[in-house]
C-alpha positions in Angstrom: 79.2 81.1 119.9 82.0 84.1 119.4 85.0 82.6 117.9 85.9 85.1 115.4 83.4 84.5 112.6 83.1 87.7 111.4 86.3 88.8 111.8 87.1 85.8 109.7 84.7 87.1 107.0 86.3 90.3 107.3 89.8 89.2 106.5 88.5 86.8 103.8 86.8 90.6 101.9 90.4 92.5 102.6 92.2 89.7 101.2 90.3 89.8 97.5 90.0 93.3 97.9 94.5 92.7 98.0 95.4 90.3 95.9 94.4 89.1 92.4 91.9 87.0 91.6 89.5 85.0 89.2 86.0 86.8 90.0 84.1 89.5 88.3 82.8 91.0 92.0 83.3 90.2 95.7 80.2 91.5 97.2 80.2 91.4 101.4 76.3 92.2 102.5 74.6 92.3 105.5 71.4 90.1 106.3 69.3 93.2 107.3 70.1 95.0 104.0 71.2 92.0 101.6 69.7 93.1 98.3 70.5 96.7 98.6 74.5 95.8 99.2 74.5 93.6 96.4 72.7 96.6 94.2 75.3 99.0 95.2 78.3 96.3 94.7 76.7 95.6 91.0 76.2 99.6 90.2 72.9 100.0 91.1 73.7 102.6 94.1 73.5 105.7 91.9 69.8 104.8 90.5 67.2 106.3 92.3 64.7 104.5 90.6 66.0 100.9 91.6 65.4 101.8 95.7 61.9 102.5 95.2 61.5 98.8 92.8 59.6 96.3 94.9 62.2 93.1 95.8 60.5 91.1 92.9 61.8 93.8 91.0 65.4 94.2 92.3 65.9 90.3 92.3 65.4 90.5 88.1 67.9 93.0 88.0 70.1 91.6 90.5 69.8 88.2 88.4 70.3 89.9 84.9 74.1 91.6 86.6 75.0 88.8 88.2 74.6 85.8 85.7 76.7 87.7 83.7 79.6 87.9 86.4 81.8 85.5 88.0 80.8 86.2 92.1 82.1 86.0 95.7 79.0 86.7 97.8 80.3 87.0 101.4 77.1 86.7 104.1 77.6 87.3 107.8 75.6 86.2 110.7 72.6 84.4 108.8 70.6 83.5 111.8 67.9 81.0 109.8 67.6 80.5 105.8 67.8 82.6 103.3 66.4 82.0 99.6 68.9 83.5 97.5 67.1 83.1 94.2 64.0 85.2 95.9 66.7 88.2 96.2 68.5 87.5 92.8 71.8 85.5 93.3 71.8 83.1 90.2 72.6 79.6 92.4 73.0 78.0 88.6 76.5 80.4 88.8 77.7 78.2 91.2 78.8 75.5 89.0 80.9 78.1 86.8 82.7 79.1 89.6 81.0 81.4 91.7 81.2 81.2 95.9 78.7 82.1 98.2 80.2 82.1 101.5 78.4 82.4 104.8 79.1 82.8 108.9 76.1 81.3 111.1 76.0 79.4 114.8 73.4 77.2 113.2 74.8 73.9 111.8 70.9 73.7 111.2 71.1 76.8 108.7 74.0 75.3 106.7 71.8 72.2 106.1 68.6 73.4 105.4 70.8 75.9 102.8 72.7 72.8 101.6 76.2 74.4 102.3 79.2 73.0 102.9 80.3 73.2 106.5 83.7 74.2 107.8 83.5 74.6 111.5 85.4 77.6 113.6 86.5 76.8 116.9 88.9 79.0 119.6 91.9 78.9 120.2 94.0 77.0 122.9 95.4 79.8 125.3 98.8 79.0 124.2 98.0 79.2 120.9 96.3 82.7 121.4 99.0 84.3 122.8 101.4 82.4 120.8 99.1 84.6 117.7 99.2 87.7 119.8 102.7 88.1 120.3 103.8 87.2 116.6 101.0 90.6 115.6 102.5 92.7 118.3 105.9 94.4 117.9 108.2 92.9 120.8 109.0 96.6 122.0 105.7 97.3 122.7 105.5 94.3 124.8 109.0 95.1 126.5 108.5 99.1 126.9 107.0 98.5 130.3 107.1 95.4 133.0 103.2 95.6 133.2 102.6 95.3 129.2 103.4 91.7 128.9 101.3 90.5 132.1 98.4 92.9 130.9 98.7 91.5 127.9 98.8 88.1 128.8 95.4 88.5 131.1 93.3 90.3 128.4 94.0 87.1 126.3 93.5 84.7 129.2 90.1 86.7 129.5 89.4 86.5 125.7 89.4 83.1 125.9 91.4 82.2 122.4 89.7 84.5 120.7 90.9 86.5 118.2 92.3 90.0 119.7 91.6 93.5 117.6 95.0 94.8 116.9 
């Protein structure tokens, strides 16, 4: 169900991408092309050679980068299982310190991966608009006597979801 997953992910990537941190790469991939975004996060992007390697082949290299690295591997919208070690990701890494982090409506998928669950649910209305008005400068809520009620259906409508802003 829609309750902001990915733009959860999304904020989690801008954040490291901000601030300090502890990790040799933050890689954010998409399920459809999962090996080729790690490549390019690891420096692969500029070989020509490594796009034509079969996924055997970019898994060893993939492995050989990343057991090297401390990692954050952020993984959006995983709709059933994935083997990581068949695309690369060194699971052993896991236990210095490395993260894989993923978004899915499938409790199902976090158990069959063996990942920890945290569950996402939507807001209370109150609570959304309480979050909308504290992102929205007041005058631009006040500049006209329609804003505010607008304002207040299209979160009504978006049922505690997050709003783009």
């Amino acid at each position: 169900i829609g309750v902001g997953k990915t733009t959860l992910l999304k904020q989690v990537n801008n954040n490291f991408c901000h601030q300090q941190h502890n990790f040799d790469v933050v890689i954010r991939a998409a399920v459809s092309t999962l090996q080729d975004d790690i490549g390019k996060r690891i420096g692969f992007s500029e070989d020509r050679n490594w796009k034509e390697k079969s996924l055997q082949d970019k898994a060893v290299d993939i492995a050989s980068i990343l057991s090297g690295k401390k990692f954050v591997l952020l993984l959006d919208d995983i709709w059933k299982p994935i083997d990581l070690t068949q695309l690369g990701v060194p699971l052993q890494k896991l236990n210095d310190g490395s993260k894989v982090v993923l978004t899915t409506r499938s409790a199902g998928v976090c158990d069959q991966m063996d990942a920890e669950k945290v569950e996402v649910y939507s807001l209370a209305h109150d609570k959304a608009w309480e979050l909308f008005q504290e992102m929205v400068d007041r005058s631009t809520l006040d500049s006209h006597t329609s804003i505010r009620e607008l304002a207040e259906t299209l979160a009504r409508e978006c049922g505690g979801l997050p709003l783009a802003l």
